[in-house]
C-alpha positions as CSV (number, residue, x, y, z in Angstrom):
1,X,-94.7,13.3,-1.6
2,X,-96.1,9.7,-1.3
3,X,-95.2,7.4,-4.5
4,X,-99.2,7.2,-5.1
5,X,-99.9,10.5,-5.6
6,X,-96.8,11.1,-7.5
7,X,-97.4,8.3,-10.0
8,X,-101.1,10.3,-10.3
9,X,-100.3,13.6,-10.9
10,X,-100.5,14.6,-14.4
11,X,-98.3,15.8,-17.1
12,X,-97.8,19.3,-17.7
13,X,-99.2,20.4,-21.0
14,X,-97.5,23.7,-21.7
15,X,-95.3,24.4,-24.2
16,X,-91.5,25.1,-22.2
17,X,-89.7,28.3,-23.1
18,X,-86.8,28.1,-25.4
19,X,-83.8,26.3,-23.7
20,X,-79.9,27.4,-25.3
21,X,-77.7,24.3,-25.7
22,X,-74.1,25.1,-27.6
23,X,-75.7,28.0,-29.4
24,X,-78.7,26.1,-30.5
25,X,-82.4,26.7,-29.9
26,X,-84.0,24.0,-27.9
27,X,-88.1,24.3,-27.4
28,X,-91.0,21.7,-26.6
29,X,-92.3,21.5,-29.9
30,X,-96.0,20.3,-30.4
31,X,-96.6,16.7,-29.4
32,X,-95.9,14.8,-32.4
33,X,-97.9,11.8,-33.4
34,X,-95.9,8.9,-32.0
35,X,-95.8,10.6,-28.5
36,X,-99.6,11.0,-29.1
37,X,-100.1,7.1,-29.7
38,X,-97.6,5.9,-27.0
39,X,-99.9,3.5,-25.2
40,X,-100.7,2.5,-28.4
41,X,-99.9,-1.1,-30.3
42,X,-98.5,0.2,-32.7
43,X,-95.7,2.3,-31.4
44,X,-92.5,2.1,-32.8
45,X,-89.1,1.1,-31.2
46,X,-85.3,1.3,-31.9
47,X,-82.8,-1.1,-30.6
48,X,-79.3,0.3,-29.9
49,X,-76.4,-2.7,-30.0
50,X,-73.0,-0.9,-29.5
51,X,-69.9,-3.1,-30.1
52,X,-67.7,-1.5,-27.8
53,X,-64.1,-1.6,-28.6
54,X,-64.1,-0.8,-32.4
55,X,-64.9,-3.6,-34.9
56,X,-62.7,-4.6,-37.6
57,X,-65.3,-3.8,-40.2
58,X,-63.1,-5.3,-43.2
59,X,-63.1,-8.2,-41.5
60,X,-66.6,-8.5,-40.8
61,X,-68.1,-7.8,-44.6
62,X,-65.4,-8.7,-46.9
63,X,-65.0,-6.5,-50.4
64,X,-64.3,-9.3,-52.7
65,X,-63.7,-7.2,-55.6
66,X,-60.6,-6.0,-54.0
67,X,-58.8,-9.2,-52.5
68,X,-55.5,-8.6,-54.0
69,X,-54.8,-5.5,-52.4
70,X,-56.4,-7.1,-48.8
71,X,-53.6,-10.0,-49.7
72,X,-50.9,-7.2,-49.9
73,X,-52.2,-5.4,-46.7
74,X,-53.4,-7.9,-44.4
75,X,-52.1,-11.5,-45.5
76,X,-51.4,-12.7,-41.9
77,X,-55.4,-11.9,-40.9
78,X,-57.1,-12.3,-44.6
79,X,-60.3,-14.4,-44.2
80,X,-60.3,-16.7,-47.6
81,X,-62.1,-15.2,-50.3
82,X,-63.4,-18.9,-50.9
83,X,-64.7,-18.6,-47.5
84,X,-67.1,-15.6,-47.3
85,X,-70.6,-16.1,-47.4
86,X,-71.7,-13.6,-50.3
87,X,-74.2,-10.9,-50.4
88,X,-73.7,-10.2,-53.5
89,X,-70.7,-10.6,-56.4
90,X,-68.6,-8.2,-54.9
91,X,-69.6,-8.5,-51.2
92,X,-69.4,-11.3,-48.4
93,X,-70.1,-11.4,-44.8
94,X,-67.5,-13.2,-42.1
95,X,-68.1,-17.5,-42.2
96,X,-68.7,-16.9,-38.7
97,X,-72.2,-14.8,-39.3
98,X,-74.6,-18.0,-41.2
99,X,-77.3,-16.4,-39.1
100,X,-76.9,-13.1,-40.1
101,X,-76.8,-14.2,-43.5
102,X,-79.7,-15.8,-43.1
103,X,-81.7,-12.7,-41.8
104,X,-79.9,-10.8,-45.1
105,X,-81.7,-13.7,-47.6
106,X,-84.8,-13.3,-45.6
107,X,-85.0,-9.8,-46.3
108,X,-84.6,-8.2,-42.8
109,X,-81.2,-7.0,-42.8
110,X,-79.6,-3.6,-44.1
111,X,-76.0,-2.9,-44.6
112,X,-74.5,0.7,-44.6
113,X,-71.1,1.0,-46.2
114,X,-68.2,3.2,-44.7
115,X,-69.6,4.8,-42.1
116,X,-67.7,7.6,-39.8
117,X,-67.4,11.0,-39.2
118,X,-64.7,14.0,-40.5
119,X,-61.7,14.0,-38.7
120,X,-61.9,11.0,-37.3
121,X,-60.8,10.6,-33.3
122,X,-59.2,7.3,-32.6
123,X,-59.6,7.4,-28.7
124,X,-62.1,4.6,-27.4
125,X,-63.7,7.3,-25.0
126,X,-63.7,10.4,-27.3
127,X,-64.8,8.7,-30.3
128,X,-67.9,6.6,-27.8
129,X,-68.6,10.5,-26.6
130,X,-69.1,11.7,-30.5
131,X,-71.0,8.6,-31.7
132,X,-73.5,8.9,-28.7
133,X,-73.8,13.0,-28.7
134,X,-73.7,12.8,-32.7
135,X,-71.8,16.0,-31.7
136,X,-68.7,17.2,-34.3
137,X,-64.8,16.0,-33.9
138,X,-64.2,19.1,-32.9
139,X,-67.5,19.9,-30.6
140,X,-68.2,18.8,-27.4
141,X,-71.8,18.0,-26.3
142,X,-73.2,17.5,-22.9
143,X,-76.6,15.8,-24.6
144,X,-77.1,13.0,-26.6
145,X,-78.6,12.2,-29.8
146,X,-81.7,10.4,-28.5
147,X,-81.9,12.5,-25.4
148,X,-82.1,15.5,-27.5
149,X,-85.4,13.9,-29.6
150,X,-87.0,13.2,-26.2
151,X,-86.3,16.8,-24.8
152,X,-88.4,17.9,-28.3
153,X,-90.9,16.1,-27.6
154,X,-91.2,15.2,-23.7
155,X,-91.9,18.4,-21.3
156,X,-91.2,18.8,-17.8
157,X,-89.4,15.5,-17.8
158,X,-88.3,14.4,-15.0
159,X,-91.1,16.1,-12.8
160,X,-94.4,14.7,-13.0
161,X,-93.1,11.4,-14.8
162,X,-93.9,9.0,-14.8
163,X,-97.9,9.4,-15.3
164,X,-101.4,7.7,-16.5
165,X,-100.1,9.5,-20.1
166,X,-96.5,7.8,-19.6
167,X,-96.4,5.3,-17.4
168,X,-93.0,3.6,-19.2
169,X,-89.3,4.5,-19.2
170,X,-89.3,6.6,-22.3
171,X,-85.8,4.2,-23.1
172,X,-84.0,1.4,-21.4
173,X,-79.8,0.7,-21.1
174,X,-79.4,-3.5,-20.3
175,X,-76.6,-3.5,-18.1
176,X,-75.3,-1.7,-15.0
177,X,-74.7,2.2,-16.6
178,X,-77.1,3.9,-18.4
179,X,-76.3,5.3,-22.1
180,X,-75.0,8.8,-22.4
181,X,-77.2,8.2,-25.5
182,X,-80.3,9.2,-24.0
183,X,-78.5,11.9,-21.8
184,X,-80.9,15.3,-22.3
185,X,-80.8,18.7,-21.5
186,X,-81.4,17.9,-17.6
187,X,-81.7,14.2,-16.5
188,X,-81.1,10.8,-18.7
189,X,-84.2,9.4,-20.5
190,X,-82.5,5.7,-19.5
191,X,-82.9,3.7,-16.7
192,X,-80.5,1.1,-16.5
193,X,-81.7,-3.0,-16.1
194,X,-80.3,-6.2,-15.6
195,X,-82.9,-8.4,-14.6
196,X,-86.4,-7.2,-14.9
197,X,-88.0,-9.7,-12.6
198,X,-85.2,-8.7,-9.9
199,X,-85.9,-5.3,-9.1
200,X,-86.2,-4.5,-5.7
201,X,-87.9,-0.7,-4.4
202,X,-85.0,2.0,-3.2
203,X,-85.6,3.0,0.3
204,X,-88.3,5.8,0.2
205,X,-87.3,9.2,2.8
206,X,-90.2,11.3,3.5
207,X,-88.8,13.4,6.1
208,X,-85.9,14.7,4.0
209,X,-86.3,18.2,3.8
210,X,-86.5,19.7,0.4
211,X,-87.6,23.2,0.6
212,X,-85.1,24.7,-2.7
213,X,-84.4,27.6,0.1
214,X,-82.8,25.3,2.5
215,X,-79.5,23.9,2.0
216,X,-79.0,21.4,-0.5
217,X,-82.9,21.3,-1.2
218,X,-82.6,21.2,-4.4
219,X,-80.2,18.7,-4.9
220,X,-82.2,16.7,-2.4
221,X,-85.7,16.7,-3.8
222,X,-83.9,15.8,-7.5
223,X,-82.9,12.6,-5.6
224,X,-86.0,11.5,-4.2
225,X,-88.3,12.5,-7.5
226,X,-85.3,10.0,-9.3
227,X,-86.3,7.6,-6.5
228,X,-89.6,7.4,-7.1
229,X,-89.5,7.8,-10.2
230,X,-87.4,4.4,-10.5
231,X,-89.5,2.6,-8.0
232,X,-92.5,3.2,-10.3
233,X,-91.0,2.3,-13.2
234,X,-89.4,-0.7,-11.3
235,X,-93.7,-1.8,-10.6
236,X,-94.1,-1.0,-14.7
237,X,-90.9,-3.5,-15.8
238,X,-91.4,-6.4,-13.7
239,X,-95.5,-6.3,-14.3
240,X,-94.3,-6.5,-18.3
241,X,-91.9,-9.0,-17.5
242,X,-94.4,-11.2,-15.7
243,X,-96.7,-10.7,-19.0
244,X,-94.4,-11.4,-21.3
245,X,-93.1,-14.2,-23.0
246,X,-90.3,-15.3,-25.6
247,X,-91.3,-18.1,-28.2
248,X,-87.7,-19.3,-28.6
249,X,-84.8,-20.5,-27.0
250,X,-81.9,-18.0,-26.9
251,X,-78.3,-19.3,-26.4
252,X,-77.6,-19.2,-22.7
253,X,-73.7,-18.8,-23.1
254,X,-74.2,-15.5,-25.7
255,X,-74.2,-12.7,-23.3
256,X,-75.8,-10.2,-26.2
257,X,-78.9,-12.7,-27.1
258,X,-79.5,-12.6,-22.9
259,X,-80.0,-9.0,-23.5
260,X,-81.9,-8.8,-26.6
261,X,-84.1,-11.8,-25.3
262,X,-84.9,-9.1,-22.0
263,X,-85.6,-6.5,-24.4
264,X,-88.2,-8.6,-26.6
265,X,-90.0,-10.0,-22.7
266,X,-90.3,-6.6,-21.9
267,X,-91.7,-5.8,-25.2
268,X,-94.3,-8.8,-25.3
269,X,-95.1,-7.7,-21.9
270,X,-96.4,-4.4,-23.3
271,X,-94.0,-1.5,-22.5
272,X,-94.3,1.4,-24.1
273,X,-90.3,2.0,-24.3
274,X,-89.5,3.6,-27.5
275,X,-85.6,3.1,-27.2
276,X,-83.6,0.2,-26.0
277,X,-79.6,-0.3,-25.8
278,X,-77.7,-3.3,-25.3
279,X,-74.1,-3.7,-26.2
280,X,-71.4,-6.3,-27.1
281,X,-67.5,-5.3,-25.6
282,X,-64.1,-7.2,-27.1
283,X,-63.9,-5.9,-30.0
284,X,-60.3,-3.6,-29.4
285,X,-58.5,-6.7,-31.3
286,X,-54.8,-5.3,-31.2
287,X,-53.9,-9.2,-30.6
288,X,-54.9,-12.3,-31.6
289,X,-58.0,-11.3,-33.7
290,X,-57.5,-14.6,-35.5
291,X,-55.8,-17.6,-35.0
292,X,-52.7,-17.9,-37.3
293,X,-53.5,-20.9,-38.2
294,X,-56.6,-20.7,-39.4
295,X,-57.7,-16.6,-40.0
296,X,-61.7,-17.9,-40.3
297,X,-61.6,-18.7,-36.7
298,X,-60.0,-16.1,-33.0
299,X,-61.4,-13.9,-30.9
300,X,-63.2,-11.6,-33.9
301,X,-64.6,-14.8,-35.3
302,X,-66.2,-15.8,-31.8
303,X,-67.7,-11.5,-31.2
304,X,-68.9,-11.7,-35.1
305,X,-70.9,-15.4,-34.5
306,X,-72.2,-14.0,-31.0
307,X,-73.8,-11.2,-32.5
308,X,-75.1,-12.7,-35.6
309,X,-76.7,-15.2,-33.7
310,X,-78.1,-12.6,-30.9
311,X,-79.8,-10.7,-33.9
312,X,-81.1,-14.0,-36.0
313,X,-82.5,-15.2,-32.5
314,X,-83.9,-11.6,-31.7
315,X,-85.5,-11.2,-34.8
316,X,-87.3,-14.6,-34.9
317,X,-89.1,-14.6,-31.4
318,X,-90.7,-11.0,-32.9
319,X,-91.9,-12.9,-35.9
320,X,-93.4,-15.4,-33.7
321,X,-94.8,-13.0,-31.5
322,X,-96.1,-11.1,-34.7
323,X,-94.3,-8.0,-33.1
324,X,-91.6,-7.4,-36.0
325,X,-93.1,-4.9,-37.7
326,X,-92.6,-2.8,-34.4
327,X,-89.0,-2.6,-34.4
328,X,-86.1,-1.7,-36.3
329,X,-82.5,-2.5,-34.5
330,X,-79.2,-1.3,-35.6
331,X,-75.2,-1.7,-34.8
332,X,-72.8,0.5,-34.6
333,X,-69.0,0.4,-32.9
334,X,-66.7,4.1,-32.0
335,X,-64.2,3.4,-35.4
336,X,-63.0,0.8,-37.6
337,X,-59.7,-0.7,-37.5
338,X,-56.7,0.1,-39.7
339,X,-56.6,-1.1,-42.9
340,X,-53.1,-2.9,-42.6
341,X,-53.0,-5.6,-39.8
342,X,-50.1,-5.2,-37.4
343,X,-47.6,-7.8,-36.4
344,X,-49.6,-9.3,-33.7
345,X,-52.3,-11.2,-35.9
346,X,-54.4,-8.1,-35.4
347,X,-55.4,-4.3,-36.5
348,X,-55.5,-1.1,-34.8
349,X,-57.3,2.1,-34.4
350,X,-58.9,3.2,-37.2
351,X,-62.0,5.0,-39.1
352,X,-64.9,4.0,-41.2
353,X,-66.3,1.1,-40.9
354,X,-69.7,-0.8,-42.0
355,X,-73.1,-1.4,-39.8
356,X,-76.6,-3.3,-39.7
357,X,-79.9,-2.1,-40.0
358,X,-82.2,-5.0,-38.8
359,X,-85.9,-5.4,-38.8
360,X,-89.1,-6.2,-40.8
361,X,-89.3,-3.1,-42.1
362,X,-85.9,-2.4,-43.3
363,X,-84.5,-2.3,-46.9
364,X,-83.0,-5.0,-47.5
365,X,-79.8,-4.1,-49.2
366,X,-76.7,-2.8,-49.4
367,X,-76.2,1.1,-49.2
368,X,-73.0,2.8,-50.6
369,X,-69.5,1.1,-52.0
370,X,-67.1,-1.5,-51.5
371,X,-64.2,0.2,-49.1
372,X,-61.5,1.7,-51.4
373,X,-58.2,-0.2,-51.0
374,X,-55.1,0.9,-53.1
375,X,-52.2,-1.0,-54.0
376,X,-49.9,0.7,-51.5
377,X,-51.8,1.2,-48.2
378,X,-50.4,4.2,-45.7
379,X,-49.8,2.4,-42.4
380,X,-52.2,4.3,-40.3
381,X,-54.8,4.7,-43.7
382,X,-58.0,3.8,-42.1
383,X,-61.5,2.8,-44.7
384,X,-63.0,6.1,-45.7
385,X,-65.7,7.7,-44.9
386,X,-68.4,7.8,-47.2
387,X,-71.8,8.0,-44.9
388,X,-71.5,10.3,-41.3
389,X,-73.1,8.5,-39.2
390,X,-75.4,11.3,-38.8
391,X,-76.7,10.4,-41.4
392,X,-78.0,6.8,-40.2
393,X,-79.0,8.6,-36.9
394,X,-81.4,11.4,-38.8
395,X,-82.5,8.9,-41.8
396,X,-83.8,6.7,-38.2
397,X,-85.1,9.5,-36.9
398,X,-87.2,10.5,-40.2
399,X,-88.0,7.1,-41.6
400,X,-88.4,4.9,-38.7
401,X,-89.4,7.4,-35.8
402,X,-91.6,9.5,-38.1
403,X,-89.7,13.0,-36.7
404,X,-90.4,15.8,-39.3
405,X,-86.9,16.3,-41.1
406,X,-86.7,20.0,-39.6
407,X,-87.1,18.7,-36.9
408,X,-84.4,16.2,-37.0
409,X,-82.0,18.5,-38.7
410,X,-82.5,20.5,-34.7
411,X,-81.4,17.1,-33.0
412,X,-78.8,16.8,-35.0
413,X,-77.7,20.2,-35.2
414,X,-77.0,19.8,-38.8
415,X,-78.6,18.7,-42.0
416,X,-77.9,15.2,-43.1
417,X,-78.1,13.3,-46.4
418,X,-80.9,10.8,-46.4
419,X,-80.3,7.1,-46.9
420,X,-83.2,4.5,-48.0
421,X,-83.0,2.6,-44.6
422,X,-86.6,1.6,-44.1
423,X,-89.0,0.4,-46.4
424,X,-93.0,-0.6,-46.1
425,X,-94.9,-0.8,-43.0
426,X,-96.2,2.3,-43.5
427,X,-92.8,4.4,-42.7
428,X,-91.7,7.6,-44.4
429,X,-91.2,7.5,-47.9
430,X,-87.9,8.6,-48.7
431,X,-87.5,9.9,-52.8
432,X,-83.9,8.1,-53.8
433,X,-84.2,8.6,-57.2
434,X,-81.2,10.9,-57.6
435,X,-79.2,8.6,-55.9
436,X,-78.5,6.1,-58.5
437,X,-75.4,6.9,-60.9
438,X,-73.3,7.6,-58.3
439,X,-73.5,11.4,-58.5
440,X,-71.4,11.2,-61.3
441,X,-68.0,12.0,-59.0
442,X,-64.9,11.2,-61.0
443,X,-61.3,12.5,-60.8
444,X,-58.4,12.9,-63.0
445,X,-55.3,12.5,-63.9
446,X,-55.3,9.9,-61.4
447,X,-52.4,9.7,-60.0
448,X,-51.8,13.3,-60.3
449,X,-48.7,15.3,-59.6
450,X,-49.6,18.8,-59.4
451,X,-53.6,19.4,-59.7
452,X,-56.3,17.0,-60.0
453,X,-60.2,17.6,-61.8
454,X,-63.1,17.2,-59.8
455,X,-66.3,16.4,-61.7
456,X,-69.7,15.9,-59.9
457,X,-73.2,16.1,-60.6
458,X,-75.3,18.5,-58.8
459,X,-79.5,18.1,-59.3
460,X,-79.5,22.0,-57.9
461,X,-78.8,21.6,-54.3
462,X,-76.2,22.2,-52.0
463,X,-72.9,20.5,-52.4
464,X,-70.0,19.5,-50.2
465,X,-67.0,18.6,-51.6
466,X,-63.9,17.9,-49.2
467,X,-60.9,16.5,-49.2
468,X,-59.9,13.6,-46.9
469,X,-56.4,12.3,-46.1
470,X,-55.8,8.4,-45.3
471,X,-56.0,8.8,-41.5
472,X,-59.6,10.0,-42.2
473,X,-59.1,14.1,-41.5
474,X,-60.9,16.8,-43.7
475,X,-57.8,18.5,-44.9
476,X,-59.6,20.7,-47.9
477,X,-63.0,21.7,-48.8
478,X,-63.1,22.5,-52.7
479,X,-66.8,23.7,-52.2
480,X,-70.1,24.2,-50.3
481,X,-72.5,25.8,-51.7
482,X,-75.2,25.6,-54.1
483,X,-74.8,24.4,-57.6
484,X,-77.2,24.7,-60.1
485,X,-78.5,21.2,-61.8
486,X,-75.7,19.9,-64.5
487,X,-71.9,18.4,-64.5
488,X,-69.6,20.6,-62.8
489,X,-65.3,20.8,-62.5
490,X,-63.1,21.8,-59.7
491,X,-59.9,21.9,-59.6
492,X,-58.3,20.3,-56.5
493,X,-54.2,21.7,-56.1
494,X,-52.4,19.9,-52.7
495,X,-50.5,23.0,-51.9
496,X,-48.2,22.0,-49.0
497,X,-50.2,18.8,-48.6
498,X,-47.7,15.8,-48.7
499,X,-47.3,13.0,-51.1
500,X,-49.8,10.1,-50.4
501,X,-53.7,8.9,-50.7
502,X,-56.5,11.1,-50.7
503,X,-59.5,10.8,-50.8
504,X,-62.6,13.7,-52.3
505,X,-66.0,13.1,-50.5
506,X,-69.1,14.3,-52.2
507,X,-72.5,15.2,-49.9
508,X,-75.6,16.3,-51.1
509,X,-79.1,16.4,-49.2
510,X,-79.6,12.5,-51.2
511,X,-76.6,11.0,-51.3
512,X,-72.8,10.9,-50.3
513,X,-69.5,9.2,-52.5
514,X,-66.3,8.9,-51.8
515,X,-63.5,8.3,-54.6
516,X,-60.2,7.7,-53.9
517,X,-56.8,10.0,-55.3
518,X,-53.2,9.4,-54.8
519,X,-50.5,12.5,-55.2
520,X,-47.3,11.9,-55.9
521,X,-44.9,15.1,-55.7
């Protein structure tokens, strides 16, 4: 097949047979609007930035309302209260991240509280796989989250792509691998880049035999459709390239603006890509993650001003180019670190931590609580969960991408609690008026010694109520079902559970709270 006529032939239109993954149905569902509009202006796009390593997320947004305990737990790597540049009373961001701030007072900047996943895996590569499948602790995946919403929408793909229809990588990875993100049901969605204006053709082999009944001809014609397939798209990249433009200067020694300023040529240039990823490593800061004398500044302080910068730049050449309201970015890292700092001037392996939500058309605020710190930290106690990441990934998905939620809820393999993450531009409303109040989760006697009261709220809907322990694992569920509207109690008795911090997680279909509980036998 000569690349002409493939880069001609048309997409097939039929709706695909079911396809099993893990137990779940898979189909081509009806092409939704944004696949309908693809060549359009208007089309959306989401920017991945990984920070690979697992960020210290207490020292990167700083819970001022809880300083003493920090003191107790961390005093060799404590950023100065006097020194955090506040979001609000109880809330500051690292001195190193002025930009950032900057794109908070602006109003283009979302912060999510606590987020993680139950049972928390504190291996770089496990906890990567989960965070990119959106797959369970306990599940393994062989898809990942955005492949899966391509493979709803996207038949056929590879053959016949790309086409006059889709003439664009449906998502791009900046850097040498391409993201396990966009990994679906039978090729990636990704095509990795470095420099767009660089790309030179791969060597073209008509005389390869690929009749399927021959030897290896199966394997063999998958190879040369993914050749051609990235030659064409290689013609599509550098002609955007060439197009575009960037209005500012981005630093040339911050290795994640060089990416994000490739992502926003490409973009002026025209490309339809709907998903980019770029990513940021350094952040496994066992060592040294500040300098001892002088916490404010180290190797976390240098990562934090990097990416704050990267994003403040990022987001001001797609004002100037009148393309912000276009696209939404977001961080995220595998884990937190541990809440106590270790004897090196740094912090280990942990579990929740916070992340951005940047863009135009984000809301511009802070979703969910300060981290709970108690006097007398466990040395492995990691911040709680209070928002599954799922949740960011589905509330993207709904808001941002405009999937229908059911259809989300079959990416995700799972229903998730909605968070307010976008706002105007014509995005999915999202009804947050039972989230206010907290949900009404208290707990008492608090410290308890034998049994401990669980009150929450319900507005009659299904409600999870679990048990975490300080190393972030789901070690009770007190219920899961439906309640109908009104205050409810449960009891919550430790059995054989051990003396120590606990914390009860409350999620509904609107909202999720975490509270804090210490047993003491």
């Amino acid at each position: 097949m000569k690349r002409r006529s493939f880069i001609k032939k048309g997409a097939a239109t039929a709706i695909g047979l079911p396809i099993m993954l893990h137990g779940q149905k898979l189909s081509a569902l009806t092409r939704h609007a944004l696949f309908n509009g693809m060549n359009s202006d208007s089309d959306r796009i989401l920017v991945l930035i990984q920070l690979n390593g697992g960020n210290d997320g207490l020292n990167m947004v700083l819970p001022l309302d809880q300083y003493s305990q920090l003191f107790t737990a961390r005093e060799n790597i404590l950023i100065p209260e006097s020194s955090a540049l506040q979001l609000s009373a109880e809330t500051g961001l690292h001195p190193a991240m002025t930009h950032l701030k900057e794109v908070f007072d602006e109003g283009r900047l979302c912060l999510v509280q606590n987020v993680g996943y139950p049972d928390q895996n504190r291996s770089h590569f496990r906890s990567t796989d989960i965070w990119q499948t959106a797959s369970a602790a306990n599940q393994v995946l062989s898809t990942g989250w955005a492949g899966r919403f391509f493979d709803q929408y996207v038949p056929d793909y590879p053959n016949g792509y790309p086409n006059g229809s889709y003439p664009d990588p449906f998502a791009i990875t900046i850097g040498s691998i391409i993201s396990e993100t966009c990994q679906g049901v039978v090729a990636n969605y990704s095509l990795a880049l470095q420099d767009p204006s660089g790309l030179s053709p791969l060597l073209e082999d008509d005389e390869v035999n690929t009749d399927p009944t021959q030897c290896y001809g199966k394997e063999l014609a998958f190879v040369r459709t993914s050749i051609l397939q990235t030659n064409a798209y290689g013609e599509v990249i550098t002609q955007a390239a060439e197009k575009g433009a960037n209005l500012v200067d981005y630093p040339a020694d911050n290795r994640l603006a060089q990416q994000l300023k490739t992502i926003a040529l490409l973009i002026s240039g025209g490309l339809k890509t709907r998903i980019y990823v770029a990513s940021l490593g350094g952040f496994d800061t066992h060592a040294n993650q500040v300098d001892a004398t002088d916490t404010t500044t180290g190797g976390h302080a240098n990562l934090l001003r990097t990416l704050s910068e990267a994003i403040a730049v990022f987001q001001t050449d797609l004002v100037l180019q009148q393309l912000d309201k276009r696209v939404v970015g977001m961080t995220y890292s595998e884990f937190g670190r541990r809440i106590r700092s270790n004897g090196a001037n740094g912090t280990d392996h942990g579990s929740a931590a916070p992340l951005f939500v940047f863009g135009s058309c984000v809301n511009p605020t802070i979703i969910g609580d300060n981290p709970i710190i108690n006097e007398e930290v466990d040395p492995q106690e990691g911040v709680a969960m209070q928002h599954d990441f799922r949740s960011v990934y589905g509330s993207l998905l709904h808001q941002w991408l405009e999937v229908p939620k059911e259809d989300v809820e079959g990416i995700l393999f799972d229903a998730f609690a909605e968070l307010p993450l976008i706002q105007g531009c014509e995005t999915t409303s999202v009804e947050t008026s039972g989230t206010d109040a907290k949900g009404g989760l208290k707990v008492w006697p608090n410290p308890f010694t034998e049994t401990a009261q669980v009150e929450f709220r319900s507005l009659g809907e299904t409600v999870r109520l679990s048990i975490f322990n300080a190393a972030g694992f789901e070690v009770g569920v007190l219920t899961h079902r439906y309640w109908p509207a009104g205050v409810h109690v449960v009891p919550f008795t430790p059995g054989h559970l051990p003396s120590g911090n606990y914390y009860v997680h409350l999620r509904t279909s609107t909202l999720q709270q975490t509270l804090g509980l210490i047993f003491k036998q």
